[in-house]
SEGU-843652 format. One line per field, with one value per residue (C-alpha): residue number from 1; residue in three letters; x, y, z. Coordinates in steps of 0.2 Angstrom, whole numbers. Layout:
SEGU-843652
k	[NUM  ...]
r	[Ala  ...]
x	[X  ...]
y	[Y  ...]
z	[Z  ...]
END
This chain:
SEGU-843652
k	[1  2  3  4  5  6  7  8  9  10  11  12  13  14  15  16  17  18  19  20  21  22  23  24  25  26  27  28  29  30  31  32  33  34  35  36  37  38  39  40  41  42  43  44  45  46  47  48  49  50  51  52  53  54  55  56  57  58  59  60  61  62  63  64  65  66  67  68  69  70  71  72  73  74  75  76  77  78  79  80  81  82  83  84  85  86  87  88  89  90  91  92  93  94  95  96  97  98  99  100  101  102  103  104  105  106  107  108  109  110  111  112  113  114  115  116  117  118  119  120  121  122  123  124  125  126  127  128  129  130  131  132  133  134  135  136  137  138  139  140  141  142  143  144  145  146  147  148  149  150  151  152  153  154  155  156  157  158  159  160  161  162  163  164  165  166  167  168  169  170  171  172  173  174  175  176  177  178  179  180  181  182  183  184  185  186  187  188  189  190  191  192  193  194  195  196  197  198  199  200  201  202  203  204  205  206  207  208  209  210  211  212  213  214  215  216  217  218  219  220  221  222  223  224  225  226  227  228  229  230  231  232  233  234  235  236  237  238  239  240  241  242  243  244  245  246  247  248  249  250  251  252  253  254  255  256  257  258  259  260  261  262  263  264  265  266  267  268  269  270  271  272  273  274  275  276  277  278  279  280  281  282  283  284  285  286  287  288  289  290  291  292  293  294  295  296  297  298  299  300  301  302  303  304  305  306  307  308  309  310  311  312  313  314  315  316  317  318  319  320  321  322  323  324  325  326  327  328  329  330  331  332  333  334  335  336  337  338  339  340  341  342  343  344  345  346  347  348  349  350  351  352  353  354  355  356  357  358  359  360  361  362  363  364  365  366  367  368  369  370  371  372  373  374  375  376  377  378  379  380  381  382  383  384  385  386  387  388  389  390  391  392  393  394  395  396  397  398  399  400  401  402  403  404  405  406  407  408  409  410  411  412  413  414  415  416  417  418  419  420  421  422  423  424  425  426  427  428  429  430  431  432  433  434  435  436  437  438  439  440  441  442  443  444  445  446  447  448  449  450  451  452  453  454  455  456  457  458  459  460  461  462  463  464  465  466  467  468  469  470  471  472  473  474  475  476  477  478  479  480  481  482  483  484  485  486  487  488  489  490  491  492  493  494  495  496  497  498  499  500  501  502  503  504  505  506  507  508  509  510  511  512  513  514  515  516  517  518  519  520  521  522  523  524  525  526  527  528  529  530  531  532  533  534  535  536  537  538  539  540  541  542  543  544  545  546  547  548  549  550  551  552  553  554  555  556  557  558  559  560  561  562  563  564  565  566  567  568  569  570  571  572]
r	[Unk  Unk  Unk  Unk  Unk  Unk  Unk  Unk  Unk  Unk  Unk  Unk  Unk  Unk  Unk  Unk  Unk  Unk  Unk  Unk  Unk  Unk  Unk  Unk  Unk  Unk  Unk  Unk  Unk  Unk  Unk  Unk  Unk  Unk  Unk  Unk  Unk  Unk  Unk  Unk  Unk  Unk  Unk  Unk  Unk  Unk  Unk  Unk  Unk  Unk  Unk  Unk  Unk  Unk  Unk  Unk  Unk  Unk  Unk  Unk  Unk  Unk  Unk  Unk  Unk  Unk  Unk  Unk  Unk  Unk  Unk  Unk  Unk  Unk  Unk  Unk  Unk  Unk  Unk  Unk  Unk  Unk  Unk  Unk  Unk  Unk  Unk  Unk  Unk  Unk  Unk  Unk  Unk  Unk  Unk  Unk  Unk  Unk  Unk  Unk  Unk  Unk  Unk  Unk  Unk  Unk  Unk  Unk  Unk  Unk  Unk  Unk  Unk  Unk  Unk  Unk  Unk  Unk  Unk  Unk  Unk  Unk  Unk  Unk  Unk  Unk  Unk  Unk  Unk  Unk  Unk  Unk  Unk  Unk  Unk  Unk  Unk  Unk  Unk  Unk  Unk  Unk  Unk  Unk  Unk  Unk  Unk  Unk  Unk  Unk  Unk  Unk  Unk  Unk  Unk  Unk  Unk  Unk  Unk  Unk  Unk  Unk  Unk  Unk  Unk  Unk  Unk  Unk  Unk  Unk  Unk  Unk  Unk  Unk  Unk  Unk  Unk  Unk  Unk  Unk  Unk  Unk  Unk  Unk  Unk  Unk  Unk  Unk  Unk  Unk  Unk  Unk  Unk  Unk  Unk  Unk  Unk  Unk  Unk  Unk  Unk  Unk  Unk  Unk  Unk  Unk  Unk  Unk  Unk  Unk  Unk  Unk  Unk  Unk  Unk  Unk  Unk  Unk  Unk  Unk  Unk  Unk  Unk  Unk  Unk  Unk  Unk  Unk  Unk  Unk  Unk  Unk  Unk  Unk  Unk  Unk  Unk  Unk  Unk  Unk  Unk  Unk  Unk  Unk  Unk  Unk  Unk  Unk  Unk  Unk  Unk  Unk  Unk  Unk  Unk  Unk  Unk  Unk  Unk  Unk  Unk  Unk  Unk  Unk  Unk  Unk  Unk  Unk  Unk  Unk  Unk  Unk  Unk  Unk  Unk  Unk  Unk  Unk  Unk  Unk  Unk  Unk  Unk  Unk  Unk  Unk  Unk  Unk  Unk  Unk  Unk  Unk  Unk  Unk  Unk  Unk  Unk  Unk  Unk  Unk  Unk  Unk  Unk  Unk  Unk  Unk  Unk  Unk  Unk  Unk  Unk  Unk  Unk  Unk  Unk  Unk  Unk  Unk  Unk  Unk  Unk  Unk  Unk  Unk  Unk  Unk  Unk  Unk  Unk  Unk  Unk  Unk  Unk  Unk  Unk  Unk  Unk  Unk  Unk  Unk  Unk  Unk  Unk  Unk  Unk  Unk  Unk  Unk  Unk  Unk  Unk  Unk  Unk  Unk  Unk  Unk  Unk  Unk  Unk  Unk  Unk  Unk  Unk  Unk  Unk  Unk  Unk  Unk  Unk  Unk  Unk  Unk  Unk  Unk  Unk  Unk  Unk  Unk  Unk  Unk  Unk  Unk  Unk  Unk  Unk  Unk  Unk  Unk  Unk  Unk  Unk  Unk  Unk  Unk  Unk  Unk  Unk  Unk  Unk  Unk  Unk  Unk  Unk  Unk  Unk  Unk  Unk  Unk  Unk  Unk  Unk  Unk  Unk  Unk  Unk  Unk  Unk  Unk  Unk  Unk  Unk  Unk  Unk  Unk  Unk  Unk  Unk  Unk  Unk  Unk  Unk  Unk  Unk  Unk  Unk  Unk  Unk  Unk  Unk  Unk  Unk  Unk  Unk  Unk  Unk  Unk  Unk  Unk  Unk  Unk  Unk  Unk  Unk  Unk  Unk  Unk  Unk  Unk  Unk  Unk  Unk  Unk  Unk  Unk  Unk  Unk  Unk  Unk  Unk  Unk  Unk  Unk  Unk  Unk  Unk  Unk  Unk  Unk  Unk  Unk  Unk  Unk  Unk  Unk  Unk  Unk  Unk  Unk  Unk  Unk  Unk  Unk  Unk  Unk  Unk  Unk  Unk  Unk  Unk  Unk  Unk  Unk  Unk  Unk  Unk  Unk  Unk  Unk  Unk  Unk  Unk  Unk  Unk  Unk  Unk  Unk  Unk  Unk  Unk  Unk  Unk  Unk  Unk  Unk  Unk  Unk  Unk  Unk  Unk  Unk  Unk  Unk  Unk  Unk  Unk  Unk  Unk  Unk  Unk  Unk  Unk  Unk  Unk  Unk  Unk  Unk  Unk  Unk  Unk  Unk  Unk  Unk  Unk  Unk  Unk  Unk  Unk  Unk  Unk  Unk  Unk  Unk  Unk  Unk  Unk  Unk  Unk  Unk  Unk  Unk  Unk  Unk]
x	[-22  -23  -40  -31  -18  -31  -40  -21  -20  -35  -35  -19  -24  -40  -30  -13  -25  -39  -22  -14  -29  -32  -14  -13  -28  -19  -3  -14  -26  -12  1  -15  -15  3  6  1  11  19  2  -8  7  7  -13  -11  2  -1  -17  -3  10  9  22  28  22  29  45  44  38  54  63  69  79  85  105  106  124  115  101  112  125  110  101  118  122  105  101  120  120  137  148  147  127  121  111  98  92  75  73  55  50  30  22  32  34  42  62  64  77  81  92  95  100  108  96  104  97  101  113  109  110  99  96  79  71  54  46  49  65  66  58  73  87  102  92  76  77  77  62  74  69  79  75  83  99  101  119  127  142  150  152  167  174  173  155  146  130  123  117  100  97  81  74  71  59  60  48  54  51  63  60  58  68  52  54  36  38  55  43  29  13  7  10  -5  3  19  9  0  18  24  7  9  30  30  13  17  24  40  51  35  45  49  31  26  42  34  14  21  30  12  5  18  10  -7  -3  4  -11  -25  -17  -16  -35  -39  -29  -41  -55  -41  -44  -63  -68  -55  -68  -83  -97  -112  -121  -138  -133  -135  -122  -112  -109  -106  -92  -84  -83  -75  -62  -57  -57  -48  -35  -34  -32  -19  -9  8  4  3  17  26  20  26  43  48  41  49  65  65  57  68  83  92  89  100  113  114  121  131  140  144  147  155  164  165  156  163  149  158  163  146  138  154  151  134  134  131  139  134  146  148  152  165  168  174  193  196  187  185  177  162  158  143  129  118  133  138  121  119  136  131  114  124  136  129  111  100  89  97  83  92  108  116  128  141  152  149  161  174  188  179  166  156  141  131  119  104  92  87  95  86  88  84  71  72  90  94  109  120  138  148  159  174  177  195  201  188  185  173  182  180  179  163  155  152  136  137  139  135  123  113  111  104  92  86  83  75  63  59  54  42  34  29  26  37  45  30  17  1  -10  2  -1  -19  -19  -8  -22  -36  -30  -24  -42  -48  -35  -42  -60  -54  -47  -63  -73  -61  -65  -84  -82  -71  -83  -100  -93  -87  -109  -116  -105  -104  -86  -73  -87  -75  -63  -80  -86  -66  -64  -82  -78  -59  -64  -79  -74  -56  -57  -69  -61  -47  -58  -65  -52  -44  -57  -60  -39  -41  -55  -45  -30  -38  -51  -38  -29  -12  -7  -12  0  6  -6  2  -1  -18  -22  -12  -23  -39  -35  -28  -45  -56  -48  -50  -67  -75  -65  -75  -92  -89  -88  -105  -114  -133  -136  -119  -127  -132  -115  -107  -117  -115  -97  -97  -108  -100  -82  -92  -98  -81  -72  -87  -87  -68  -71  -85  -74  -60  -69  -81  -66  -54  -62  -55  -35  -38  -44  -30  -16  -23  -23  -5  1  -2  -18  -12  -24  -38  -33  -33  -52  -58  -51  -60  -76  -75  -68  -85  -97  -91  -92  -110  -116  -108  -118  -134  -130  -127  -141  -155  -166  -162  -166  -170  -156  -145  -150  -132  -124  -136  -131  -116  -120  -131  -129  -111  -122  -128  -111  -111  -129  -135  -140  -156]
y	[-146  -147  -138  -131  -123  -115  -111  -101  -94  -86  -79  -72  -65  -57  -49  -42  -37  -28  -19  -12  -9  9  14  2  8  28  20  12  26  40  28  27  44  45  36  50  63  73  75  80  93  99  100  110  122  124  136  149  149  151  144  156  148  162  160  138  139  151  135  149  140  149  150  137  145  163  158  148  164  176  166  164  183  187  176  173  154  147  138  122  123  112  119  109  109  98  99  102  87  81  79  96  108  120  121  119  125  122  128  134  154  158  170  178  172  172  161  145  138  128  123  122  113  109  92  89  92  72  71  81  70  63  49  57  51  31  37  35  48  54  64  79  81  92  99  114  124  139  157  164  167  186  185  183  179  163  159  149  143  145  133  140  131  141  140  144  147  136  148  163  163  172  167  164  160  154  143  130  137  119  106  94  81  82  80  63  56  56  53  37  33  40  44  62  54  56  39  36  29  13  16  10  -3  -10  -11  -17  -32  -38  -34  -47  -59  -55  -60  -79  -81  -77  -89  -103  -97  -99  -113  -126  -115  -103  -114  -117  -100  -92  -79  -83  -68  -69  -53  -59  -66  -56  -41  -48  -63  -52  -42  -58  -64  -46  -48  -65  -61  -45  -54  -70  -61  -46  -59  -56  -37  -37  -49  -37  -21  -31  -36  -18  -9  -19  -17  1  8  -5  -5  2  -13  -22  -7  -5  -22  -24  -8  -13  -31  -32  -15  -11  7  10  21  27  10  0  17  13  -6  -3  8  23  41  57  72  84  102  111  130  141  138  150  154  142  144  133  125  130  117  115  109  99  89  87  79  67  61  58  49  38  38  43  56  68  76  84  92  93  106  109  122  130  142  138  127  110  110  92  91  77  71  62  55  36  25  26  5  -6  -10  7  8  25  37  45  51  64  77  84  101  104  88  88  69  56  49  32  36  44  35  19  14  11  -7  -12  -26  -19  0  -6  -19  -4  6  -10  -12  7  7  -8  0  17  8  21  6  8  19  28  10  1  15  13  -2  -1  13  2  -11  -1  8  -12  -16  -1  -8  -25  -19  -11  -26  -36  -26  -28  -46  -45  -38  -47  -64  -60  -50  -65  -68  -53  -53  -40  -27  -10  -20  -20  -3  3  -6  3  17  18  9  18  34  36  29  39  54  49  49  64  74  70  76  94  96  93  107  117  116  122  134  143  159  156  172  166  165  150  140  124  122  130  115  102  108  106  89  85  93  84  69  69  76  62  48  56  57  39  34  43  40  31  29  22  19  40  43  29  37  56  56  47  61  73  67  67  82  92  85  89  106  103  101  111  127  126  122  140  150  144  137  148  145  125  124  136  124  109  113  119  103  101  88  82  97  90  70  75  84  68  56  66  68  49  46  57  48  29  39  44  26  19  31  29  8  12  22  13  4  -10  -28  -41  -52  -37  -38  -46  -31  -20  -25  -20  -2  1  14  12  3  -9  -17  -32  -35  -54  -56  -67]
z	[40  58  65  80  65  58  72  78  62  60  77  75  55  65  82  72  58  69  78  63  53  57  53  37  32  31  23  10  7  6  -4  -19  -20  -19  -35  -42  -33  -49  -57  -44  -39  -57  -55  -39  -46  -64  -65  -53  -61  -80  -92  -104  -121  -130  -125  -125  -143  -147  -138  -125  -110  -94  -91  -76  -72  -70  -62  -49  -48  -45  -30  -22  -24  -18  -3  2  0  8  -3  12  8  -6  -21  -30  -47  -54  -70  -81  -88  -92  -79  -70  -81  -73  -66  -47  -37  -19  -6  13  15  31  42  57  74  95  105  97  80  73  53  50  34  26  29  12  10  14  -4  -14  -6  -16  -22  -27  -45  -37  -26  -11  5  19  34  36  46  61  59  69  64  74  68  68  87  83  76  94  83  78  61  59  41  31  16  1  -12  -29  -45  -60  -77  -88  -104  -99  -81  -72  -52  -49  -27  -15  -4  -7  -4  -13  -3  -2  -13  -1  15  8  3  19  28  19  26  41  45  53  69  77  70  60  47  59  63  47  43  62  53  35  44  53  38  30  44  41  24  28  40  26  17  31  33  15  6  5  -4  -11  -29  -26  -21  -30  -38  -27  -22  -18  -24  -18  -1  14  18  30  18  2  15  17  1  -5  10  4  -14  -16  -4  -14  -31  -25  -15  -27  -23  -6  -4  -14  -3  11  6  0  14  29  18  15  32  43  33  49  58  47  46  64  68  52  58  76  74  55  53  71  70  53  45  28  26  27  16  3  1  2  -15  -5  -5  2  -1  14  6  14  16  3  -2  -18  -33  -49  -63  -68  -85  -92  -84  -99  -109  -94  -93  -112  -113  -99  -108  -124  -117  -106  -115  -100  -94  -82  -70  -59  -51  -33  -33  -18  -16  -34  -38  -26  -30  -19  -30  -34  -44  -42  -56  -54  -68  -76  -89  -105  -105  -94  -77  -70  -68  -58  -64  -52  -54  -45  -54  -48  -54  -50  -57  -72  -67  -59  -43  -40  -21  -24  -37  -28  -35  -51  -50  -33  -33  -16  -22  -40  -30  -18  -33  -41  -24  -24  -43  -39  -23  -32  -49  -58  -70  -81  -90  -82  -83  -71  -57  -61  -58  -39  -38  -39  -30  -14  -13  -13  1  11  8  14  31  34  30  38  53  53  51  68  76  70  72  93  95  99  115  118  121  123  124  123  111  100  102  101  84  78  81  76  60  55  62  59  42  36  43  33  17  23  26  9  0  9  8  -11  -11  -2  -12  -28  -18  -6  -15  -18  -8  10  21  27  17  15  33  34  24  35  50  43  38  55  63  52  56  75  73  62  71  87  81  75  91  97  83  85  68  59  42  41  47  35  22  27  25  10  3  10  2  -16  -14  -10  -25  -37  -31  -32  -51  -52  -44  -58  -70  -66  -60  -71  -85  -97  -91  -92  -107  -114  -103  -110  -127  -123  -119  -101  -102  -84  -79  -88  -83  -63  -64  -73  -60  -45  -53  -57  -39  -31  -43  -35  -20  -22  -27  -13  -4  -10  -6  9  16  4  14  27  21  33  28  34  52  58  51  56  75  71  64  80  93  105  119  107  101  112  107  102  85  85]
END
């Protein structure tokens, strides 16, 4: 290979990657943890809300039509609205039900939803999202007043019917979802398709970088070599060995955070501004309820979903209902096949006709819509058991430490030219700060999600904002820091020590509940305390590594860790 290719390649492997590096590292720090997003939901929830086991051991099930009958009479849900129902399964015990209420308002008319309504889209069960839609519809012309509609998050108790709240006071696991695909930002979810396509780049050069040695050095690290080489040869290692993963990561992301870019044009250019005719030949339908007609009697929705499994041998989790009770309505059901790689479920009911309309059902066998539930079932590593999401868990946390090293690298190498001097102390303290206020931050929101009492108001979002505040406060004291290694450490500390008291908190105040859960049949509980008190002992020994004393052989790093003023230093 020619020296000036490499020499283009690795300049552009360190630029694009020193560029993206802060906001890779949140998509990779929050996707780990959000591979386990229904267990760490059922940790947060489970100690609450307790499960009938009275009632579960007489094999008790709620009525799904009376329960759906009783929150339409009581909150008024219009027949154009669409009612949602997740059912219990292992890792969520408990039956969800979803919905918006209309709430009278002013002049205008808005429809308001949670964030996470995105995560309980029509193709939840595929591990698809959407954003929500903005819609407006006119009162009548009589009727002078608007009508702004409300979201409504119910928990239930499938055995016994107990309502236990109608909003989501538990949303931590939620927030890090789509901190990792949209990253909070306004059209953050092109953000990211924009970051994940560099990170594809990043990808190729490494390898450009690395090919000649990618055999020779293929597991190469020098544990007793100073730390700046040991730093180089974990970059270069964890990169060579998850290379299929990352390509992976890569593909999918681009795919399903940019997949607009490719509808865009396809509509304009192929079907000439044609939306329901690219959605239908791409395997896509979303019904639009419509308002109430005339009255019609419902079949009984337990019998309805059993019928379904049996039938088709899947696993229904869930149910979309539009205009129930009213002669439009369509249920739509959503769930996986008990054969195959992940094959998705979905089929609309027409209750009028007592049939399955072909118009609607348009994804059964389309070749695109199976391979986009294929690529989604890949990128959250729901195709297998609990080990396979260990390991994606593991491997991300090693991508994170690899940007950061990666980084530091960047940095020592330009010291001795003492070039691009702000660059420098920028990517210190973005790295160094921002990252491990992103570490940071984590570990006090999980604190506080077990810690807070349940009945605060608007505590989901209390939560939100102290994440967000510690965040900006440790990226800025990175950037003022004299002594990065006590800081490096500090924080590294401090993270341990909010998820021992984490652990130590449940287990003191509710000791007695957890073990009585557990033994129940709800060992998640038990699984999720164990994972964060591991996570908080690595973080301790990294700690002690980090603030143990300085060798000599360590100086070049040592430069690096130096106060803001120092960052161009030479390194003799």
């Amino acid at each position: 290979m020619k020296s000036a290719t490499l020499k283009n390649a690795l300049n552009a492997h360190g630029w694009v990657g020193l560029i993206i590096s802060l906001p890779l590292f949140i998509v990779f720090w929050a996707g780990a943890i959000t591979l386990f997003h229904p267990e760490i939901d059922q940790w947060a929830k489970l100690l609450y809300y307790d499960i009938d086991t009275q009632a579960k051991s007489r094999g008790e099930t709620v009525d799904y039509n009376d329960l759906v009958e009783a929150q339409i009479a009581e909150y008024g849900i219009l027949a154009e609205d669409r009612i949602s129902l997740r059912f219990p399964n292992e890792k969520m015990p408990y039956l969800r039900m979803f919905f918006q209420v209309p709430v009278e308002e002013g002049d205008t008319i808005t429809q308001a939803a949670a964030s996470h309504q995105a995560l309980e889209s029509n193709g939840e069960s595929e591990g698809q999202t959407s954003a929500p839609t903005q819609a407006t519809e006119k009162a009548p012309a009589e009727d002078k007043k608007k009508v702004k509609k409300e979201f409504k998050d119910i928990l239930i108790d499938p055995h016994s019917g107990e309502v236990f709240t109608d909003h989501s006071p538990f949303e931590l696991a939620d927030f890090l979802y789509v901190l990792h695909y949209k990253l909070h930002l306004p059209q953050g979810l092109y953000i990211v398709g924009v970051i994940t396509l560099f990170f594809f780049v990043i990808i190729i050069t490494g390898v450009i970088v690395q090919l000649k040695k990618i055999v020779k050095n293929f597991f190469l690290y020098r544990k007793d070599q100073k730390l700046r080489t040991q730093m180089n040869d974990m970059h270069n290692v964890v990169g060579v060995i998850s290379l299929p993963y990352a390509i992976m990561y890569a593909l999918t992301g681009v795919i399903l955070n940019l997949l607009i870019l490719v509808q865009i044009p396809s509509a304009l250019v192929l079907y000439k501004g044609d939306l329901d005719a690219i959605a239908k030949d791409a395997g896509f339908y979303a019904h639009r309820g419509v308002a109430a007609t005339q009255p019609q009697l419902m079949p009984n929705l337990h019998d309805f979903v059993a019928d379904l499994e049996r039938t088709n041998n899947a696993e229904i989790t869930g149910l979309n209902l539009y205009g129930y009770g009213d002669k439009s309505a369509v249920f739509q059901t959503i769930g996986l096949y008990n054969q195959g790689f992940n094959h998705s479920f979905s089929r609309f009911y027409e209750v009028a006709t007592d049939s399955y309309p072909d118009t609607m059902n348009v994804a059964e066998d389309n070749v695109f819509a199976r391979g986009l539930s294929m690529l989604y079932a890949m990128h959250f590593a729901n195709y297998a058991g609990t080990d396979m999401r260990i390991i994606y868990f593991v491997l991300a946390m090693l991508f994170c430490a690899m940007i950061v090293a990666g980084n530091v690298l960047w940095v020592v190498k330009r010291q001795p030219k003492n070039a691009y001097p702000k660059t420098l102390a920028f990517t210190r303290g973005a790295t160094l700060g921002a990252c491990l206020g992103v570490i940071t931050a984590t570990a006090l929101s999980f604190f506080l999600e077990r810690s807070l009492p349940e009945a605060i108001s608007e505590r989901e979002h209390l939560i939100e904002y102290v994440f967000g505040a510690t965040l900006l406060l440790v990226t800025i004291a990175g950037f003022f820091a004299n002594n990065l290694r006590g800081f490096i450490g500090a924080n590294l500390l401090a993270s341990a020590v909010l998820l021992l008291l984490t652990v130590a908190f449940e287990w003191l105040v509710f000791g007695k509940i957890m073990i009585a859960m557990i033994t129940a049949g709800y060992p998640i509980l038990g699984h999720v305390s164990a994972g964060l008190a591991i996570i908080a002992i690595l973080l301790l020994a990294i700690a002690r590594k980090v603030l143990r004393p300085k060798r000599a052989v360590d100086k070049p790093l040592d430069n690096y860790l130096g106060a803001p003023h120092e960052v161009g230093a030479r390194i003799t």
